[in-house]
C-alpha positions, 0 to 999 in steps of 0.5 A: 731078046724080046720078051714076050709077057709068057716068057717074063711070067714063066722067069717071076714065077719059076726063076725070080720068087719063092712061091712060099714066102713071096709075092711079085708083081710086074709093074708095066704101069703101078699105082704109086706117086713115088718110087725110089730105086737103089742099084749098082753104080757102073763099074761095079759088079752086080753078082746076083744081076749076073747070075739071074742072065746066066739063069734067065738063059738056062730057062728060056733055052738062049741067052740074052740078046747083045746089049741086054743085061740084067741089073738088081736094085731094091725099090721103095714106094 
């Protein structure tokens, strides 16, 4: 699946943050020197990156595409 920026706008703002006590950005190009990324190691299972497929899917109508998967990690910069 190809997302279009209309369809990675409409999975930030109604699926991935809470509009009350969050704030998000898309970060295609960011300004920061460093940015230092924690996730899964392969093998082990990524519940919430499983779930956020399932609901990205229930969303847009259809499901991801063969090979396009969903991860979590956290990021500090």
């Amino acid at each position: 699946m190809n997302l279009s920026a209309c369809e990675l706008e409409k999975i930030e703002k109604e699926l991935l943050v809470d509009p009350v006590a969050q704030r998000s950005s898309l970060m295609a190009e960011a300004d920061f020197d460093w940015l230092i990324e924690v996730g899964y190691k392969p093998g082990v299972t990524d519940n919430v990156g499983r779930t956020t497929e399932v609901a990205i899917g229930d969303l847009l109508g259809r499901r991801l595409g063969r090979g396009e998967r969903v991860y979590t990690s956290t990021s500090t910069f």
